[in-house]
BADORO-327901 format. One record per residue (C-alpha): residue number from 1; x, y, z; residue in three letters. Coordinates in nm, 2 decimals, padded with zeros to 4 digits. Example, Ala and Ser with C-alpha at 12.3 -4.5 7.8 and 13.67 -1.06 7.14 Angstrom:
% residues 2
[1; [01.23; -00.45; 00.78]; ALA]
[2; [01.37; -00.11; 00.71]; SER]
% end
This chain:
% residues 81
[1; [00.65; -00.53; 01.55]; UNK]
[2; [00.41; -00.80; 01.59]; UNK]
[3; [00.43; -01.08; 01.28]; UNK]
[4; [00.63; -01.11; 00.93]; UNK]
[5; [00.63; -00.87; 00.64]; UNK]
[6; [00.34; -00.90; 00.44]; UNK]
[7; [00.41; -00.99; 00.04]; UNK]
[8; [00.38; -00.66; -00.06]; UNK]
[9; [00.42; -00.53; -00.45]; UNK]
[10; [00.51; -00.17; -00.51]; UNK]
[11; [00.15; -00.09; -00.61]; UNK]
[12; [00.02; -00.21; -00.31]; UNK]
[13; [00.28; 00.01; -00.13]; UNK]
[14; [00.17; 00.31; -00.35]; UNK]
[15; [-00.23; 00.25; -00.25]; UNK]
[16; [-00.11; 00.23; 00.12]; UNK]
[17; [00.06; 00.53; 00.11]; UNK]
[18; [-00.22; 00.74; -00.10]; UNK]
[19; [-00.44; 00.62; 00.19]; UNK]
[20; [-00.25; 00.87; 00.40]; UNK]
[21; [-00.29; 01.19; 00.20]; UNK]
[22; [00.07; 01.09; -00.01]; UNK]
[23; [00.02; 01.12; -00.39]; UNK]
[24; [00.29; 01.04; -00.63]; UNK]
[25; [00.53; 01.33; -00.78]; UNK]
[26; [00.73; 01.16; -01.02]; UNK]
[27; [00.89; 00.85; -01.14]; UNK]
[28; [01.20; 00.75; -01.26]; UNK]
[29; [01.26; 00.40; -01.42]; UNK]
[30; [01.08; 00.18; -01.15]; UNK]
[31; [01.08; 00.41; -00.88]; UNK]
[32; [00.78; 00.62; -00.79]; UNK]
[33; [00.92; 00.94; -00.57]; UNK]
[34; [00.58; 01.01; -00.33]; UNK]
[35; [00.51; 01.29; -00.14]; UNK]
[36; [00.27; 01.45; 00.09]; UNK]
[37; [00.29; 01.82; 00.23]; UNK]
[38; [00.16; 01.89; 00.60]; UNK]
[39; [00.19; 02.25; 00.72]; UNK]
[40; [00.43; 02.38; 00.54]; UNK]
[41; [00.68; 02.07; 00.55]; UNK]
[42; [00.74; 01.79; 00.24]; UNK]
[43; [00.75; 01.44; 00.33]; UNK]
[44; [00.90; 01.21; 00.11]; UNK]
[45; [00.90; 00.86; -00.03]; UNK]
[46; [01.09; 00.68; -00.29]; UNK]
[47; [00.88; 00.31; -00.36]; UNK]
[48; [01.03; 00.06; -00.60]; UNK]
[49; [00.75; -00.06; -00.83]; UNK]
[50; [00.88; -00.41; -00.83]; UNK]
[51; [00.61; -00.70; -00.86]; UNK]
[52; [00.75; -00.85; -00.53]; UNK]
[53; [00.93; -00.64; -00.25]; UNK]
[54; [01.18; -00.79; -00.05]; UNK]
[55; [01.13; -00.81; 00.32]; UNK]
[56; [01.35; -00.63; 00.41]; UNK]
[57; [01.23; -00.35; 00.13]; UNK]
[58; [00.90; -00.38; 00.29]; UNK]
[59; [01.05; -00.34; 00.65]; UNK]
[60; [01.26; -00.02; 00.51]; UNK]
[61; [00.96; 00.13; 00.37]; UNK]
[62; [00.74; 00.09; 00.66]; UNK]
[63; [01.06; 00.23; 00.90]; UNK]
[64; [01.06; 00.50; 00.66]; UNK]
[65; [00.67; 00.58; 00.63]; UNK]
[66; [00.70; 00.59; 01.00]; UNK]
[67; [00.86; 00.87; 01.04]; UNK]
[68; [00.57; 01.06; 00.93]; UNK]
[69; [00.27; 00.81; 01.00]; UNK]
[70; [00.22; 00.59; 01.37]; UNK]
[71; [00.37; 00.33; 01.35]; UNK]
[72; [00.06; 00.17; 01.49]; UNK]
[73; [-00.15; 00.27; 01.22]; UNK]
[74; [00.04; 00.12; 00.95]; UNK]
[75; [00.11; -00.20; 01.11]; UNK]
[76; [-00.13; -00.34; 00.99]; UNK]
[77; [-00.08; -00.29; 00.67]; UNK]
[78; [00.29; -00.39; 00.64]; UNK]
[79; [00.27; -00.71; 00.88]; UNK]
[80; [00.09; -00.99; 00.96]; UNK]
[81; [-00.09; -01.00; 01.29]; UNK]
% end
């Protein structure tokens, strides 16, 4: 990956996400469980609503959403160019 982590909050994580067909399920406490089904298979997300994500949260996340999204696409989103 090209660039540092953007400063990402939760909600911003949440938008990104919806973006790519991923609505949110539930929530518990500040957690927001997200999820997206894609012939016939569940993907899931869990996204800490936190006013600041770490970097390494954001680089987590974006490892995570990756599994189900290129990695290419996303990039942008997630890091700086």
């Amino acid at each position: 990956m090209g660039g540092k982590p953007k400063i990402l909050s939760g909600e911003d994580v949440v938008a990104i996400l919806e973006r790519y067909g991923f609505v949110v399920h539930s929530q518990k406490g500040a957690h927001v469980k997200m999820r997206r089904y894609i012939a016939g298979a569940t993907e899931t997300l869990v996204i800490p609503l936190h006013d600041t994500l770490a970097k390494g949260t954001v680089k987590g996340i974006f490892n995570q959403a990756s599994r189900y999204i290129l990695a290419t696409e996303l990039q942008p989103h997630f890091y700086n160019s």
